[in-house]
LUMBA-529656 format. One line per field, with one value per residue (C-alpha): x, y, z; residue number from 1. Coordinates in steps of 0.02 Angstrom, whole numbers, plus 32768, in hexadecimal, padded with zeros to 4 digits. Each point is the difference from the previous one (the first is absolute). Layout:
% residues N
x	X,...
y	Y,...
z	Z,...
n	NUM,...
***
This chain:
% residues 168
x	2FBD,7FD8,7F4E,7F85,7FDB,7F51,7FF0,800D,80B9,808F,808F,80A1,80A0,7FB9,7FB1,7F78,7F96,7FE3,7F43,7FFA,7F96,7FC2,7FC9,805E,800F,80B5,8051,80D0,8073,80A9,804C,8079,7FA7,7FEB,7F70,7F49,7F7D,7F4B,7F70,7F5E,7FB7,7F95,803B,7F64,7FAC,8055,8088,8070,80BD,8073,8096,80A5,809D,809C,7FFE,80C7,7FF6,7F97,7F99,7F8A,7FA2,7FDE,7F8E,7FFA,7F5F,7F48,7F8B,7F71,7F73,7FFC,7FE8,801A,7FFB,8068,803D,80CB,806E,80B2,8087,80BE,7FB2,7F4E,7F90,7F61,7F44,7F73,7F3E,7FF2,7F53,7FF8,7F7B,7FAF,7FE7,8071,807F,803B,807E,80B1,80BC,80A8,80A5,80B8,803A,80BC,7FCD,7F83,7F56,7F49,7F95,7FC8,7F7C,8037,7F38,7F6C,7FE1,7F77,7F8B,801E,803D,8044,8077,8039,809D,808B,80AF,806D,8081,807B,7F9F,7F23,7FA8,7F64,7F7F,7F80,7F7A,7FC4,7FA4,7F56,8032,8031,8057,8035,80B9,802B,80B4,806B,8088,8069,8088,7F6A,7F71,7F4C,7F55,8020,7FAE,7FB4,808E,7F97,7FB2,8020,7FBA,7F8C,7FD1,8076,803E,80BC,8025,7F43
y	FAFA,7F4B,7FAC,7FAB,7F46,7FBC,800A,80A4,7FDF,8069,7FB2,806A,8021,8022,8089,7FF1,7F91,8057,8004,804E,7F77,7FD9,7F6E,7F90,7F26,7FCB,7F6E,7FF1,7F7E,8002,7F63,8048,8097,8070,8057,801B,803A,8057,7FED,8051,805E,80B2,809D,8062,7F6F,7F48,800B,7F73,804A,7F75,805C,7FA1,801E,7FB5,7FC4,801D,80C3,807C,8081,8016,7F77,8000,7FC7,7F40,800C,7FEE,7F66,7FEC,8066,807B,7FA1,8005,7F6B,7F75,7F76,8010,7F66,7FE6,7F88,8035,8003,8043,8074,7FCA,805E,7FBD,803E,80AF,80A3,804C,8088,7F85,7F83,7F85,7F98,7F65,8007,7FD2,805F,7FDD,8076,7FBB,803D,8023,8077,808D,7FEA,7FFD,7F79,7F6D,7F8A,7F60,7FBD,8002,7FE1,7F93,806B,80C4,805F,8089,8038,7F2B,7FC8,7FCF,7FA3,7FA7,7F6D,7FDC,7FB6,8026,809A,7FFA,8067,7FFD,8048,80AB,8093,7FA9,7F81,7F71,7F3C,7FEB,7FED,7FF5,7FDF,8030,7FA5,809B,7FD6,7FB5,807B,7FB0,801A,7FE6,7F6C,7FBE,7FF1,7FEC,804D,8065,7FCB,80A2,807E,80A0,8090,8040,8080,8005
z	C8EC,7FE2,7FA6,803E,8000,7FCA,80CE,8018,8053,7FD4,7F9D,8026,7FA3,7F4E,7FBE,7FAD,7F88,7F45,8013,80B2,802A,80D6,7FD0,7F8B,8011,7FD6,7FD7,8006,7FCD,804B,7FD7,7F6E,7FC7,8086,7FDB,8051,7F9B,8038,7F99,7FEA,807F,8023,7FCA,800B,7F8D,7FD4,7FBE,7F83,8027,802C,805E,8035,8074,8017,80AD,800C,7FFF,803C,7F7B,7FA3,7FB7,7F40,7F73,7FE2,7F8A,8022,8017,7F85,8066,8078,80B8,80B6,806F,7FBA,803D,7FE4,7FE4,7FCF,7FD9,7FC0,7F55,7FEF,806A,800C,801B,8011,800A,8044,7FFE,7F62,7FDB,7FAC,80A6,802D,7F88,7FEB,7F9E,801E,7FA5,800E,7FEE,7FE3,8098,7FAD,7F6A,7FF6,7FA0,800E,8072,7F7D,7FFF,8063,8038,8058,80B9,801D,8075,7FC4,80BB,803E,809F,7FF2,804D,7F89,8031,7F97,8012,7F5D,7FAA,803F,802C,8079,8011,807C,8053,7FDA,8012,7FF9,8094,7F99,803B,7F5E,7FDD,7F2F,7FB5,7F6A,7FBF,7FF7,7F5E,7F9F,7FBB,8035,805B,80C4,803E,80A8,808E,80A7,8083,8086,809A,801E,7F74,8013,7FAF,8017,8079,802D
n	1,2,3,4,5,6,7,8,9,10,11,12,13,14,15,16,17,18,19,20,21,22,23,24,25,26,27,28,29,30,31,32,33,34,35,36,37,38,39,40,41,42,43,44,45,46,47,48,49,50,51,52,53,54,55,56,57,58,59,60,61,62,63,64,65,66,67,68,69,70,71,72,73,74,75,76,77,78,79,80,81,82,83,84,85,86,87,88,89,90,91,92,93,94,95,96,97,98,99,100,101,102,103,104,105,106,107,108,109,110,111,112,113,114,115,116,117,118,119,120,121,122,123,124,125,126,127,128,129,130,131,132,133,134,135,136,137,138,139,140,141,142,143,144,145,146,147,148,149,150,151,152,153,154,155,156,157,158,159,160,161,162,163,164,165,166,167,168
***
């Protein structure tokens, strides 16, 4: 059996994810660590489980930690350092907040910031050194940015050239 992407696609040659979770957002950093981690999510409610795997083997994923609050929806970003999520649905509406992992050693989500605009279902990518996030469930052009090794607010990148949410 494999797990499912935030998608709905099927991810073969692993097991499982701890939390059982269909719908999960990951981030991975493969550049001298490895690893992929998935967090948040629904499990029958949000949920705050950060799961990892080690993209070398198959198996079962494991227990990294948990981010701050329970979400689904986040924008995932990643360099060979940190894992990055930003915004996300909570029961309580929609977030902006924005944690970081250390990709390399297992731990709880901390507080790196704030996105500007709070969103949810946004599309994160990541170079070395900046994240983006952009649109978003609510049809946004926005585009924000984090400088990923230094803990801050995100701040105004551009626009795209049509509002859009990812995979819509």
């Amino acid at each position: 059996a494999g797990f499912s992407d935030s998608h709905g696609g099927l991810i073969s040659n692993f097991k499982s994810v701890v939390v059982g979770s269909k719908f999960t957002d990951g981030f991975n950093a493969t550049a001298g660590t490895g690893r992929a981690a998935f967090a948040g999510g629904w499990v029958s409610n949000f949920t705050n489980l950060i799961d990892y795997i080690n993209i070398a083997t198959t198996g079962l994923a494991a227990n990294f930690g948990t981010l701050t609050s329970s979400r689904n929806g986040v924008a995932p970003m990643a360099n060979h350092i940190r894992g990055l999520v930003a915004g996300g649905d909570t029961a309580g509406g929609v977030i902006n907040v924005i944690e970081y992992i250390t990709i390399a050693t297992t731990g709880n989500g901390t507080d790196f910031g704030d996105l500007l605009i709070a969103k949810t279902s946004a599309g994160g990518c990541a170079s070395s050194s900046r994240g983006l996030i952009c649109g978003a469930a609510a049809f946004t052009n926005d585009i924000e940015y984090v400088t990923i090794a230094s803990i801050g607010n995100a701040a105004n990148f551009g626009d795209l050239t049509a509002a859009a949410r990812p995979f819509s």
